[in-house]
Structures are given as structure tokens and as C-alpha cells.
PADO-889385 format. One line per 3 residues: number of its first residue (from 1); their letters; for each residue x, y, z of C-alpha. Coordinates in Angstrom, 1 decimal. Example, Ala and Ser with C-alpha at 12.3 -4.5 7.8 and 13.67 -1.06 7.14 Angstrom:
BEGIN
1> AS> 12.3 -4.5 7.8 | 13.7 -1.1 7.1 $
//
This chain:
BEGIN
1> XXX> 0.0 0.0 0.0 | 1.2 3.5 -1.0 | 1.7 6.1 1.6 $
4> XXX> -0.5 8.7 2.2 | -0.6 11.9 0.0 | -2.5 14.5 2.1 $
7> XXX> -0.8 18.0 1.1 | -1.5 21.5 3.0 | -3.9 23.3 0.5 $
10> XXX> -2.3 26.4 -1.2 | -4.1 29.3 -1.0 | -4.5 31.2 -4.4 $
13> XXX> -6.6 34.1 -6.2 | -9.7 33.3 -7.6 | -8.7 35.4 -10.4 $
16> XXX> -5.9 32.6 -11.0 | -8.3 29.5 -11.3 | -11.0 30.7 -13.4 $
19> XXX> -11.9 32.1 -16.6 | -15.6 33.7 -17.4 | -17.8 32.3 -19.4 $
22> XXX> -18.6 35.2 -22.3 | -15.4 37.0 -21.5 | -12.7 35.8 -24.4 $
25> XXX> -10.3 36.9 -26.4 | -10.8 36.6 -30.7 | -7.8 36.1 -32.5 $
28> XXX> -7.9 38.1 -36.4 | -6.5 37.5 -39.4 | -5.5 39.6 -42.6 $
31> XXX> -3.2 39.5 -45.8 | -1.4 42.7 -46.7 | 1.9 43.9 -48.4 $
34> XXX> 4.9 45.2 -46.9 | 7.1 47.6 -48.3 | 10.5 49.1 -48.4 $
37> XXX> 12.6 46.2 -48.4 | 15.5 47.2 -50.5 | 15.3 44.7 -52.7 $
40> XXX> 15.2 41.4 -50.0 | 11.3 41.0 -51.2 | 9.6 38.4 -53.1 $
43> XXX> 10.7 37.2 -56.2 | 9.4 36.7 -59.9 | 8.1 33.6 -58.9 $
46> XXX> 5.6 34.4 -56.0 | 2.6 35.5 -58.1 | 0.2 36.5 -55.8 $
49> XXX> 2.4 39.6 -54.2 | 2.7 41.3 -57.9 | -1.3 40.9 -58.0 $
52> XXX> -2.2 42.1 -54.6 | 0.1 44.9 -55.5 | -1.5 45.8 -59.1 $
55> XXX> -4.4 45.6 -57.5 | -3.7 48.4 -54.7 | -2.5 50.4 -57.6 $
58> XXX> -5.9 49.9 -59.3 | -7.4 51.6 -56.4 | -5.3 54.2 -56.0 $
61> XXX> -5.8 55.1 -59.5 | -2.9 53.7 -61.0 | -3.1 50.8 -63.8 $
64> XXX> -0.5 48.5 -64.4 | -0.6 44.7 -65.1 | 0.6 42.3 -62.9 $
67> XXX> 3.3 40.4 -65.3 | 4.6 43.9 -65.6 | 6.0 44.5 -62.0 $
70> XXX> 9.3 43.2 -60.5 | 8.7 45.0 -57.2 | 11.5 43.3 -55.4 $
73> XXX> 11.1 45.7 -52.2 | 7.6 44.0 -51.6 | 6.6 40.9 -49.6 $
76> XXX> 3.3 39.6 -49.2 | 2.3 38.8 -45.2 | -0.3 37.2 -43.2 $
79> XXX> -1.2 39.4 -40.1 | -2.4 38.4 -37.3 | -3.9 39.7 -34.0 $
82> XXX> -5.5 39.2 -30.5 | -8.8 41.5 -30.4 | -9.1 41.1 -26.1 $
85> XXX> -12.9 41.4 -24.0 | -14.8 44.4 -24.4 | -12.0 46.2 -26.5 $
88> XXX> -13.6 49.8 -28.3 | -13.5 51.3 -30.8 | -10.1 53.3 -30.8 $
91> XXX> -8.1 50.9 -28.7 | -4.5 49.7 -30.2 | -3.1 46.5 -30.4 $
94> XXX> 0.1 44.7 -31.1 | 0.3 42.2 -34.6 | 2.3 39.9 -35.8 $
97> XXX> 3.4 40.2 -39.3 | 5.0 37.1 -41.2 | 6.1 36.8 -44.8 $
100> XXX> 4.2 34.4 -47.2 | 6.6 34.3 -50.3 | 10.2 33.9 -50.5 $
103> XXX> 11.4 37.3 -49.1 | 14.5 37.2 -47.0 | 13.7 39.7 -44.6 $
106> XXX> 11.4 41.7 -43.3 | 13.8 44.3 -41.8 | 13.1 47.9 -42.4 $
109> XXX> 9.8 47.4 -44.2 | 6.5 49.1 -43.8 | 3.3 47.5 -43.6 $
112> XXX> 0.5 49.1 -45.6 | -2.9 49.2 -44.2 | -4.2 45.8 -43.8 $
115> XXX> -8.0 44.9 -42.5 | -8.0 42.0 -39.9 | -11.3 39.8 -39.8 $
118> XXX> -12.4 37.7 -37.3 | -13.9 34.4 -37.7 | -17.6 35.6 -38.9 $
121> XXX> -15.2 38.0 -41.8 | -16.3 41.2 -39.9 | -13.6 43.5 -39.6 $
124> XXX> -12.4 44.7 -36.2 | -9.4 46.9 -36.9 | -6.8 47.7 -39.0 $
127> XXX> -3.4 47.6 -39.4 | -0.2 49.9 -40.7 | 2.6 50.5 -39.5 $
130> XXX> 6.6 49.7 -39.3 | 7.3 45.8 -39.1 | 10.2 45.5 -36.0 $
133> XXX> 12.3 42.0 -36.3 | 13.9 40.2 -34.0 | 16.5 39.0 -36.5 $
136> XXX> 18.2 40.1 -39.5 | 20.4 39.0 -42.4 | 23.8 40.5 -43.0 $
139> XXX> 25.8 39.3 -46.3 | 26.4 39.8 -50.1 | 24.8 36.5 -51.5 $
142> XXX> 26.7 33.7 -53.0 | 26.8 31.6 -49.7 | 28.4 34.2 -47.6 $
145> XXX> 25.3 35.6 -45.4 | 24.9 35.4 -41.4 | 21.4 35.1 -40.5 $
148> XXX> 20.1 35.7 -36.9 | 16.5 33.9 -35.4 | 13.5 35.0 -38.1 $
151> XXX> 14.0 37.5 -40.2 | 11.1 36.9 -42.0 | 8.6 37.3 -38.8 $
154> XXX> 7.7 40.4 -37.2 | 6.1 42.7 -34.8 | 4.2 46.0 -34.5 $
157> XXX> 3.7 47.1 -31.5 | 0.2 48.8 -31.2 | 0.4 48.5 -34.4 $
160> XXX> -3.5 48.0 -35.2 | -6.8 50.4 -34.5 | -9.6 48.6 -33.2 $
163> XXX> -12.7 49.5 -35.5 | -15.2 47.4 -33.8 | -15.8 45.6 -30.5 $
166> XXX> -16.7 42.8 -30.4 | -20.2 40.9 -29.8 | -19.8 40.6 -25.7 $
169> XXX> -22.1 40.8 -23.1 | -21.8 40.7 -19.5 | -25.1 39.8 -17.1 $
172> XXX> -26.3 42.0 -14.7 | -27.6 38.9 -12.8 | -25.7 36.1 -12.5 $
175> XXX> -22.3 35.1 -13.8 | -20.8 31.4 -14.7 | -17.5 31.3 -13.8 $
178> XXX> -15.2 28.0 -15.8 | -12.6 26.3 -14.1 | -9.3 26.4 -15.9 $
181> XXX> -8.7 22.9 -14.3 | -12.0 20.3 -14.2 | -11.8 19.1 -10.4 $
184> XXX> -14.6 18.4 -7.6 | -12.6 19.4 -4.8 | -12.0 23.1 -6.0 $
187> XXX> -15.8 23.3 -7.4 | -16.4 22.4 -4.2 | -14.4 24.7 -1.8 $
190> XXX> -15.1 27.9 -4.4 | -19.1 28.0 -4.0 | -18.0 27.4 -0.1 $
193> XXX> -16.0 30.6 -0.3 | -18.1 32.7 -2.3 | -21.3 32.0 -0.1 $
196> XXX> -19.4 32.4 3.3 | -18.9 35.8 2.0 | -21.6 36.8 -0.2 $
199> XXX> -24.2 35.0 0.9 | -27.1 36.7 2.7 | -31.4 36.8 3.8 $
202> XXX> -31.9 35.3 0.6 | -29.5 32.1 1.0 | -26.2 31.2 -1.4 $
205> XXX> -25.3 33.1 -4.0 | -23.2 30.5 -5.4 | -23.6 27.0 -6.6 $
208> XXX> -21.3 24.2 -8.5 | -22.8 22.6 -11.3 | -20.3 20.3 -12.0 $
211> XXX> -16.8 19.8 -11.9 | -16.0 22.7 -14.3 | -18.7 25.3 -13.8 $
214> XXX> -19.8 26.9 -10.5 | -22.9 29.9 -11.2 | -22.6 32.7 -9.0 $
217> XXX> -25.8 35.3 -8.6 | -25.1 38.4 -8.1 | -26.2 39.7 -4.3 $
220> XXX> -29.4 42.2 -4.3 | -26.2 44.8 -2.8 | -24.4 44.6 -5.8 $
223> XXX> -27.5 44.8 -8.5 | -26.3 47.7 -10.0 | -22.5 47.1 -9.2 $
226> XXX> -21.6 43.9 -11.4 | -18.3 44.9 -12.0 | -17.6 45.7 -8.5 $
229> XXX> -19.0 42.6 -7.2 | -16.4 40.8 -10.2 | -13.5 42.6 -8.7 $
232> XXX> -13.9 41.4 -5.2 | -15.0 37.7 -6.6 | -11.4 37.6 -8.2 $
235> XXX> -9.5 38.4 -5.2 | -10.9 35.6 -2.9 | -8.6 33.3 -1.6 $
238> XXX> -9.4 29.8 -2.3 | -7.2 26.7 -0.7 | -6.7 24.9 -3.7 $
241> XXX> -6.5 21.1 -4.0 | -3.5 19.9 -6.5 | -3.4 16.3 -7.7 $
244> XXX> -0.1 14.9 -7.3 | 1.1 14.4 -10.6 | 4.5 13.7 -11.8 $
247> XXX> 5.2 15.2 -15.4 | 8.0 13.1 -17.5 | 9.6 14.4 -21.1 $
250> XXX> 11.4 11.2 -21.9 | 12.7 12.9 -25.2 | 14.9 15.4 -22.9 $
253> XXX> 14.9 13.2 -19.6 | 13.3 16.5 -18.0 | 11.5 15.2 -14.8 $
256> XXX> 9.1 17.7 -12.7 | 7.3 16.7 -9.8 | 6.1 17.9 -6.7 $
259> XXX> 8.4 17.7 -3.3 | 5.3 17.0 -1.4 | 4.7 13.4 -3.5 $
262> XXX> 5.3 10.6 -1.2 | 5.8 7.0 -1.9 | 5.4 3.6 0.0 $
265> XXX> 8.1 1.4 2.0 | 9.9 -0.1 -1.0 | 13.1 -2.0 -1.8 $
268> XXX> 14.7 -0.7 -5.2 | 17.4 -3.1 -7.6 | 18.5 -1.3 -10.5 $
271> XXX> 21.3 -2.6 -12.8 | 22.7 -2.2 -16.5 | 23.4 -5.0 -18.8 $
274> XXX> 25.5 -3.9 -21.6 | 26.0 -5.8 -24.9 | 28.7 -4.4 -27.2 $
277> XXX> 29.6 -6.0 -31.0 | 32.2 -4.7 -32.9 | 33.3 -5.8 -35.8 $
280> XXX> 36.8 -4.8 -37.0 | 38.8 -5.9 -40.8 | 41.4 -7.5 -41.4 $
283> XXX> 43.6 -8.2 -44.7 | 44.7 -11.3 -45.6 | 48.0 -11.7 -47.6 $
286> XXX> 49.3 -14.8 -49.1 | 52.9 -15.5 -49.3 | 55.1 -14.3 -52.5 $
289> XXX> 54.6 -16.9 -55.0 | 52.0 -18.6 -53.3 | 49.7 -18.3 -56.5 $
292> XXX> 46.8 -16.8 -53.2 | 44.6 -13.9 -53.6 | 44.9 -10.8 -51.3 $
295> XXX> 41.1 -11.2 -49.2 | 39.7 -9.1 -46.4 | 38.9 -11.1 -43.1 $
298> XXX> 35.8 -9.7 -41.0 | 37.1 -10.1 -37.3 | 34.1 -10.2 -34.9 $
301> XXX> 34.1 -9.4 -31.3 | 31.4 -9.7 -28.8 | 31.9 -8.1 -25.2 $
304> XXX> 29.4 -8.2 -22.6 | 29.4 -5.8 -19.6 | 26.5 -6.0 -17.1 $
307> XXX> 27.2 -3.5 -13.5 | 26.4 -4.5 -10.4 | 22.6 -3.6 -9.4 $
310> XXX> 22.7 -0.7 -6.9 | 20.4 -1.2 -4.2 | 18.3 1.3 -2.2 $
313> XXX> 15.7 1.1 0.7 | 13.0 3.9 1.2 | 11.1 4.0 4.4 $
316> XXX> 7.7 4.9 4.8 | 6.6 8.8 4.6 | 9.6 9.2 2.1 $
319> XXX> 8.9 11.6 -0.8 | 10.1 11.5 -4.6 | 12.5 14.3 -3.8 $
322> XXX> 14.2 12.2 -1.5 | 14.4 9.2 -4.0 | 15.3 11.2 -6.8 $
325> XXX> 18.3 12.6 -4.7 | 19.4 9.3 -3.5 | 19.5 7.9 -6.8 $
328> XXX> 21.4 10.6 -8.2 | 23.8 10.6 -5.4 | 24.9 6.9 -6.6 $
331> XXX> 25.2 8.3 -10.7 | 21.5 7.2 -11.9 | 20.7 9.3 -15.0 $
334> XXX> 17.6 11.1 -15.4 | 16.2 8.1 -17.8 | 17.4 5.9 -15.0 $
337> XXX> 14.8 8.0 -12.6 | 12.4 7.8 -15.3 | 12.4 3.9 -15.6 $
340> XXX> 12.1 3.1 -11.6 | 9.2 6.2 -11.3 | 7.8 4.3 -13.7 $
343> XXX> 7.9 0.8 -12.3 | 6.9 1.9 -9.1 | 3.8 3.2 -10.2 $
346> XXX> 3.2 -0.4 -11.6 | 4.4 -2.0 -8.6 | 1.4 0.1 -6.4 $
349> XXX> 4.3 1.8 -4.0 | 3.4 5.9 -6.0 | 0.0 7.4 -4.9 $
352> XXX> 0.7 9.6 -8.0 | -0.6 10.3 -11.6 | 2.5 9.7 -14.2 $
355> XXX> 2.5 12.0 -17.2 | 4.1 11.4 -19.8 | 4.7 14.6 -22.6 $
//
């Protein structure tokens, strides 16, 4: 039988544990051109950028054909954004500019002004404005550039007017508030915490409909007030229960675990066997004369090496840390850790969820 795992509650905002249901962000999207590259644009090849930019010149007034442009200082991008909750009409916010074609860089260049649609194709905003890398790319062709991270991703900060808000509404009555994490226990101990301090004459304002939702109403004291009443929900303190969980990357050997995880009295034998073939050639030469043919010999060697199993007792109330640091202490390796977490969970000695990323 495993040990018990009974862990002191941490206390944390409510603000931290739950997200409102109707309050989201909307991520946008739009195609535009960017200009001024000094010649580090798209090429002959990519099509669409000489037609996106024939067709601004058509509405600007200016007619010219799209096999007739080499406009090497232009790259057509994707933009993207993050619209946030209840943003108006005026508001900036950052984008993300990344090239579509085969430009080099983005470095220097200007965006033009680009719509960004949401999902439904309504646009919210618009964006212009001068692209920032975090890279760039530093050479005279023929092999001998230097290029650092993406050149051919950028930023503009605030670099997009919001046009339109978005469809959001917020109740005036009541308010369903969606755990980030789906778990009884927490359901559980918010509706306690909200109705020890909200609730009043009229009985709890607060009630868990299951594991992921708990609706609040909102108190007859704060009717008019919702936001108020929002603003003190968030900074509750709830004593959160966490599942002990142990998180594995077995492509890294990255462990991470909680130092409160305890396992059961076990006995642990761990040992390498090693199995090494090599095979090494050798030439055979006949004597002078002997009428023999020169011939390469394979020589094959098999060597087995197999280290002694190292041995380690764990008492009962001993935690993960403390195995983890006893088997480094005797040169385990991280996929060493990972095997014996991994057969102890089998063997019924970890009172703890394994997963594996």
C-alpha cells in the first residue's frame, strides 16, 4: 500500500483559477503587403504579391498589369492579432506580421494598411505600421550571409486600431464562472468561499454545477455594481486542492514533480546490462609466389558488460525528492529516474498520476 498523500492546500486568487464564461479573447487575421525592403522582397516567382500589388495600384488610380511588376522591395504577409474582451472602438493593439513568399527579410519594411477579420469576416481593426524583427540578415549573397532567429517574422507594437468591438455581453444577474482545471474538490471549496462571503437573507449566491462550472448570482447589494461585485469575486482566496502528478519528457529526460509526492516502503534493484559488438577488418596476404589472392577477413568481437545492481531502501513517509536525490547521489541518470518512477507506479508503492509529454 502506498503512503499517504495528504498536502496542505495552497491558497491562491480566484482570479488565478477561473476564466468567465462570455469574457474571451478573438484572434484576427489579414493578408497585406509590406514595403521598403531594398530589394530582400519576393521574387518573380511568387505570383500573388505582384497581383495584390497591381491591384492596390488599381485603387489608387494607378493601372499597371501584374506580369509587368518586379517589385523586389515587396513581400506579401499574413497578419495576425489578438482582439481582447470588451475592446472599443479606438483601442490599439500589437500584430504579428510574417512573410508568405520567398522574401529574405522583413527588416526595415512598412506594412500598408491591412483589414483584420475575425472568424464571422467582420472587420475589427486595421493595421499599418513599421514591421520590427527580432532577426536580420547580414551578407552579399553567394553563400556568404549570417542570418540571426527569423527575419522573415515580425512585430508592430500597437500597431493596429480597433474598429469594432466585439459581440460581448456581460449579465447583470448572475455570472458562470469556468474552471481552468476540471476538479470536484476546487468546485467544491469555491461555491463554499463565495457563499461564506456573499451570501445573505436570501440564502447562497453560489452553486457548482459540476466539476468545471460553478454559477454565482449576483447579491441584491451589488444589482447595480456587477463589475464591483467581479473585482472582489477575483480576489478571494481559495485553498486549492492539487493532484499529485509527476510530469516526464522522456525525449529530454526532463522530470518535474512535486516535493510533497510521497511514496510507500519499498526495496529498489536497479542494474545495467550492456551488450557491445564490434566488428573490425582485417587483410589477408598470401605469401610471395603462393599463387593466393589478397582477401579481407571480417574479425568479430562480442563483449558483454553487465554493472552491479545498486540497491536502495525507502522508508515509509519518504517523498520523490528524496528518491530522486538518493539515486542521483549513486550516478543514476535522469532516464534511470524515469524507468524506476515508472515501475513503481506499476508496482502500487506511488499514490501519484504519471505524465508522460
Amino acid at each position: 500500500m502506498g503512503a499517504e498523500t495528504d498536502v496542505a492546500p495552497a491558497r491562491t486568487r480566484l482570479k488565478e483559477l477561473i476564466a468567465l464564461e462570455g469574457v474571451r479573447e478573438n484572434q484576427l487575421v489579414g493578408y497585406g503587403l509590406v514595403v521598403g525592403l531594398a530589394g530582400a522582397g519576393d521574387k518573380r516567382q511568387t505570383v500573388f504579391s505582384a497581383q495584390t500589388l497591381s491591384n492596390m495600384l488599381e485603387r489608387m488610380g494607378v493601372s499597371v498589369p501584374p506580369t509587368a511588376l518586379q517589385a523586389k522591395n515587396t513581400a506579401a504577409v499574413m497578419v495576425t492579432a489578438t482582439l481582447g474582451p470588451f475592446a472599443q472602438a479606438g483601442t490599439r493593439i500589437d500584430t504579428t506580421v510574417a512573410a508568405m513568399g520567398d522574401a529574405t527579410t522583413l527588416q526595415g519594411g512598412l506594412l500598408i494598411m491591412t483589414p483584420l477579420k475575425g472568424a464571422n469576416g467582420q472587420v475589427y481593426a486595421v493595421a499599418q505600421g513599421p514591421v520590427v524583427t527580432g532577426g536580420f540578415v547580414a551578407g552579399r549573397g553567394g553563400g556568404n550571409n549570417q542570418t540571426v532567429n527569423h527575419p522573415t517574422t515580425g512585430r508592430i507594437p500597437n500597431g493596429a486600431i480597433v474598429e469594432l468591438s466585439p459581440p460581448m455581453t456581460l449579465a447583470s444577474d448572475h455570472f458562470r464562472l469556468q474552471l481552468k482545471r476540471s476538479d470536484f474538490s476546487n468546485a467544491s471549496r469555491i461555491t463554499h468561499t463565495i457563499n461564506r462571503q456573499f451570501a445573505g437573507n436570501d440564502g447562497d449566491v453560489a452553486r457548482a454545477e459540476n466539476p468545471s462550472l460553478v454559477v454565482v448570482d449576483v447579491p441584491p447589494a451589488y444589482k447595480h455594481r456587477p463589475v464591483e461585485f467581479l473585482a472582489h469575486l477575483e480576489s478571494l482566496a481559495i485553498d486549492v486542492d492539487r493532484m499529485a502528478k509527476i510530469v516526464i519528457n522522456e525525449r529530454t529526460g526532463t522530470i518535474a514533480m512535486g516535493k510533497e509526492v510521497r511514496i510507500g516502503p519499498v526495496s529498489i534493484l536497479h542494474g545495467n546490462l550492456t551488450v557491445e559488438v564490434e566488428t573490425s577488418f582485417a587483410v589477408s596476404q598470401p605469401p610471395a609466389l603462393s599463387g593466393g589472392e589478397t582477401a579481407v577477413v571480417p574479425q568479430i568481437g562480442v563483449g558483454v558488460k553487465e554493472e552491479k545492481a545498486r540497491h536502495l531502501d525507502l522508508k515509509e513517509g519518504a517523498t520523490v525528492e528524496e528518491l530522486v536525490r538518493a539515486l542521483m547521489a549513486i550516478g543514476s541518470t535522469p532516464r534511470d529516474v524515469i524507468a524506476i518512477l515508472q515501475n513503481l507506479q506499476a508496482a502500487g508503492a506511488l499514490d501519484a498520476e504519471i505524465e508522460v509529454i
